[in-house]
GUKE-93657 format. One record per residue: residue number from 1; x, y, z of N, C-alpha, C, O in turn. Coordinates in steps of 0.05 Angstrom, whole numbers, plus 5000, padded with zeros to 4 digits. Layout:
BEGIN
(NUM, (X, Y, Z), (X, Y, Z), (X, Y, Z), (X, Y, Z))
...
! end
This chain:
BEGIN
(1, (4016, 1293, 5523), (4010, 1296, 5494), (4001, 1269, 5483), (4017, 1251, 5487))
(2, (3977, 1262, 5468), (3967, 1252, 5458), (3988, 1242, 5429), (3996, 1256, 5411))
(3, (3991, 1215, 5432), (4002, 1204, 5401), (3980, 1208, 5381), (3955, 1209, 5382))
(4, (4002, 1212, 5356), (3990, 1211, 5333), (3984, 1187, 5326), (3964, 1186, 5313))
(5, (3997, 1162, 5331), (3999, 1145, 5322), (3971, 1118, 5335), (3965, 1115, 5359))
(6, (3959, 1105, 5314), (3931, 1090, 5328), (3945, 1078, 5342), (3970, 1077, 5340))
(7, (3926, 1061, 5365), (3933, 1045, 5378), (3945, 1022, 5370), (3956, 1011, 5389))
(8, (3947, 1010, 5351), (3959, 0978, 5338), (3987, 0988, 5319), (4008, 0977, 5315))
(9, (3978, 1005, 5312), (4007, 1016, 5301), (4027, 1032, 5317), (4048, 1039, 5307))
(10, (4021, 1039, 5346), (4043, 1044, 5364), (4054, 1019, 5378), (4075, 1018, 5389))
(11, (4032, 0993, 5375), (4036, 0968, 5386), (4058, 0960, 5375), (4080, 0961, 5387))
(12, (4056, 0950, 5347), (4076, 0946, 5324), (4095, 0962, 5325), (4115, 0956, 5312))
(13, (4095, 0982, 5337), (4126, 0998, 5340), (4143, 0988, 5360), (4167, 0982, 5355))
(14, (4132, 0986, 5384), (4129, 0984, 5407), (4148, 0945, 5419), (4162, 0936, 5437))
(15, (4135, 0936, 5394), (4141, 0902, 5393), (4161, 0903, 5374), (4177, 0884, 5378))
(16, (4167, 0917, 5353), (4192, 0918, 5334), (4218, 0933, 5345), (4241, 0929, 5339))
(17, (4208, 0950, 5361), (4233, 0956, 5392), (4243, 0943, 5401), (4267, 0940, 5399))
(18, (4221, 0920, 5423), (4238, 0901, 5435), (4252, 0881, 5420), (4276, 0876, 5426))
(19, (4239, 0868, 5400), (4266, 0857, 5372), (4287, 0865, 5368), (4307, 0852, 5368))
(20, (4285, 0897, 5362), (4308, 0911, 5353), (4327, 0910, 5381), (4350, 0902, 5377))
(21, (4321, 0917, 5403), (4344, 0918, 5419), (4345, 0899, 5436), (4348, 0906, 5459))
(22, (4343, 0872, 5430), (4342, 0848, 5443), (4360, 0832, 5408), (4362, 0807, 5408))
(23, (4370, 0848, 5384), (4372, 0826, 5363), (4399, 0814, 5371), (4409, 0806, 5350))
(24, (4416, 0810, 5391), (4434, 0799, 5392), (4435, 0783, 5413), (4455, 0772, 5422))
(25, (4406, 0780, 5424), (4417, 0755, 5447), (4420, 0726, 5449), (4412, 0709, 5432))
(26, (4429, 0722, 5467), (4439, 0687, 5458), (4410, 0668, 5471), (4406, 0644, 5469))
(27, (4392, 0689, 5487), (4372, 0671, 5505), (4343, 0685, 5496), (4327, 0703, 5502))
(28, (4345, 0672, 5484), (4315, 0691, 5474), (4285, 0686, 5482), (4264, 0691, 5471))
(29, (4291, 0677, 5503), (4257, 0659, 5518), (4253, 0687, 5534), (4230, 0696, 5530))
(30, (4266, 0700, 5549), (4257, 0727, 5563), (4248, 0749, 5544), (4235, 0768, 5551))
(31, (4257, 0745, 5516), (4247, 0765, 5503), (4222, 0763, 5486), (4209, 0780, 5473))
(32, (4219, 0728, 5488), (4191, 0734, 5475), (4165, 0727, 5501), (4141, 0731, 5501))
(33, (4178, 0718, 5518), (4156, 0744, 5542), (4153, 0764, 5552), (4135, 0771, 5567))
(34, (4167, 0775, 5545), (4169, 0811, 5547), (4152, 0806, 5519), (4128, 0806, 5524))
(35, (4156, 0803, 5497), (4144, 0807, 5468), (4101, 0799, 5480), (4082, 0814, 5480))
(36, (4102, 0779, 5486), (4077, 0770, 5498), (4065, 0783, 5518), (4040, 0781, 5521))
(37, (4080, 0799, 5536), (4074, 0814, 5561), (4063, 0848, 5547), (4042, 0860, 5555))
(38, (4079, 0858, 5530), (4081, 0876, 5520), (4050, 0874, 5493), (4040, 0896, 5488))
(39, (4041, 0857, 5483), (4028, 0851, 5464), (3998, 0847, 5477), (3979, 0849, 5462))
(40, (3992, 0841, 5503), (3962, 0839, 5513), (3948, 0828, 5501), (3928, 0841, 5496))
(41, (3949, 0805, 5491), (3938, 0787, 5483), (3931, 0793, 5445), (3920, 0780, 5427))
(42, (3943, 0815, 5446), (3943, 0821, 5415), (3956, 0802, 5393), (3975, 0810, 5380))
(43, (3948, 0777, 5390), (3971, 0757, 5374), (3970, 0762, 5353), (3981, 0746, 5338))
(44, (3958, 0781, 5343), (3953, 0791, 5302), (3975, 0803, 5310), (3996, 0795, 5300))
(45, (3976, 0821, 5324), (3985, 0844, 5320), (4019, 0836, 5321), (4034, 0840, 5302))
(46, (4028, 0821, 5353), (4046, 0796, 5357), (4061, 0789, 5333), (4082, 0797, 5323))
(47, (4042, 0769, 5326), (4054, 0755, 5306), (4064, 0764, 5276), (4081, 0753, 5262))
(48, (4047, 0788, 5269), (4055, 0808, 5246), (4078, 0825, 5258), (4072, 0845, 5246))
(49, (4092, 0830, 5267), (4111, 0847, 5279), (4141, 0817, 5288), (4165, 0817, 5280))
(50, (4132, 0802, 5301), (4151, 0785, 5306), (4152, 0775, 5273), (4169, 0791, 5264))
(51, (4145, 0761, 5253), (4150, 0754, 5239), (4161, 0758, 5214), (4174, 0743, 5199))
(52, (4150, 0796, 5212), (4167, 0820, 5193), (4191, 0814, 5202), (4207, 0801, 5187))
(53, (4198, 0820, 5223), (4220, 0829, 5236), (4240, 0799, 5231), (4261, 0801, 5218))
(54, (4233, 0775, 5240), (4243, 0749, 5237), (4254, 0751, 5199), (4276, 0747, 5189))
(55, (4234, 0758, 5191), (4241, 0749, 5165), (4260, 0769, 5145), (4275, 0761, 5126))
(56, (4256, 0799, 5156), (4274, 0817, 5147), (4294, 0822, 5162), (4306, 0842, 5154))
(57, (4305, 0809, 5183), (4325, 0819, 5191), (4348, 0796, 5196), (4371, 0803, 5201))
(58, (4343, 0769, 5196), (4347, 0748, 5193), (4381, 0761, 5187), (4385, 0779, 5171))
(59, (4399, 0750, 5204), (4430, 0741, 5199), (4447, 0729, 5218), (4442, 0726, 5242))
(60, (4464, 0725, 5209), (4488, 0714, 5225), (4492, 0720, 5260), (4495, 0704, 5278))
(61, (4490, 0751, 5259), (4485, 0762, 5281), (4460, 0753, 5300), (4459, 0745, 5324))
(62, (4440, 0757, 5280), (4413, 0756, 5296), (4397, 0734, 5289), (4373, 0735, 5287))
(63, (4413, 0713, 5287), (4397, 0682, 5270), (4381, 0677, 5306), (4357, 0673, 5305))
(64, (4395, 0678, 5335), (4381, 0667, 5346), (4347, 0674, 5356), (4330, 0657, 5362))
(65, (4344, 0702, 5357), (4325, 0714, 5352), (4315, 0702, 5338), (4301, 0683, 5345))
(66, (4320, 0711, 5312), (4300, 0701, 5283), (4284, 0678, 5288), (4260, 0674, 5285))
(67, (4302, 0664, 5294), (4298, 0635, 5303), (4269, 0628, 5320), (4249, 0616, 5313))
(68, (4277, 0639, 5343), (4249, 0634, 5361), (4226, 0663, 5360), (4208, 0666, 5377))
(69, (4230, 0676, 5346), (4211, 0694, 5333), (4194, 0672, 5308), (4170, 0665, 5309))
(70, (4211, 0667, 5291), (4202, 0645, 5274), (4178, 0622, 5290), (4156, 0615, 5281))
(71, (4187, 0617, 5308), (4176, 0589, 5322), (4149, 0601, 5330), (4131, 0584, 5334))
(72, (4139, 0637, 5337), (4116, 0638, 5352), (4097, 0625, 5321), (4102, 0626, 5297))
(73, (4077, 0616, 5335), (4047, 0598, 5321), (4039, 0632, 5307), (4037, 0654, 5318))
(74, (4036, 0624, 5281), (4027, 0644, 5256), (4042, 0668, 5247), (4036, 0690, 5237))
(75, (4063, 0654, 5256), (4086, 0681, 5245), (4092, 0669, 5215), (4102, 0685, 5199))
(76, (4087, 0647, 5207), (4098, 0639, 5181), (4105, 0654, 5154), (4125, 0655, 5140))
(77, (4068, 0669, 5150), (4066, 0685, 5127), (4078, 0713, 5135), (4075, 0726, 5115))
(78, (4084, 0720, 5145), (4094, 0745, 5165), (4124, 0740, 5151), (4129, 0750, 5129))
(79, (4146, 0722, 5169), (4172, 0717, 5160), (4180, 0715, 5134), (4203, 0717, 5127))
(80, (4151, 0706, 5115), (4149, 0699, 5081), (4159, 0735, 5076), (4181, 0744, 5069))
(81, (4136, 0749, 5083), (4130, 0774, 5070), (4158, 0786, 5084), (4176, 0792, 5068))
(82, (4162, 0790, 5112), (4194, 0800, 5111), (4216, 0790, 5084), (4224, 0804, 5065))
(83, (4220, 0765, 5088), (4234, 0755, 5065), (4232, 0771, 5042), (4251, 0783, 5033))
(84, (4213, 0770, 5034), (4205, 0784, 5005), (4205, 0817, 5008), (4206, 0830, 4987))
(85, (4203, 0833, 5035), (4213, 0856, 5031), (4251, 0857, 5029), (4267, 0867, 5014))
(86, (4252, 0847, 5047), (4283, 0851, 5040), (4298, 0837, 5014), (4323, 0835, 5014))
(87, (4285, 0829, 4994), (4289, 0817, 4975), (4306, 0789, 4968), (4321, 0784, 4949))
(88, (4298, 0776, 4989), (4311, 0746, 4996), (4289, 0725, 4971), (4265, 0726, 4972))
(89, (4300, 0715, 4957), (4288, 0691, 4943), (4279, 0669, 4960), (4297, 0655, 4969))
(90, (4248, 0663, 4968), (4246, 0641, 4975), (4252, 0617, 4959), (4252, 0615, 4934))
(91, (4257, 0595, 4985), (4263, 0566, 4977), (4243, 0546, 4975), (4240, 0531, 4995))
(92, (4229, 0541, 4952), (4211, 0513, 4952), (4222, 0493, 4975), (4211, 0471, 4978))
! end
């Protein structure tokens, strides 16, 4: 059976999975090659999905994630706009 879903937006599901069930680990270098392995050279797509995810889900629990999700190159405005969906005040 054929998805409903386009190809970049099953990507983005697909990369917000492995976040979601990787948000508690303490080693997070295997998961953002799986994140890169899983992404095919898609780094829009990558980096919009790692950086939602960094910026809206951000806590105590899952700071180490966040953390090196944060660090991939152009996740910045990405982690902004998470922030601002989950209604976090940014910090000048």
């Amino acid at each position: 059976m054929r998805s409903p879903l386009e190809p970049d937006t099953r990507l983005d599901v697909e990369l917000s999975a492995i976040c979601a069930r990787n948000q508690y680990t303490r080693d997070p270098e295997p998961v953002i090659a799986e994140l890169a392995a899983a992404a095919h050279g898609r780094d829009d797509i990558l980096t919009r999905a790692a950086g939602l995810w960094a910026g809206y889900f951000d806590s105590p629990e899952t700071h180490v994630l966040a953390m090196a999700l944060s660090s991939i190159p152009g996740t910045n405005r990405w982690v902004e706009e998470g922030l601002r969906r989950r209604g976090v005040a940014q910090q000048s």
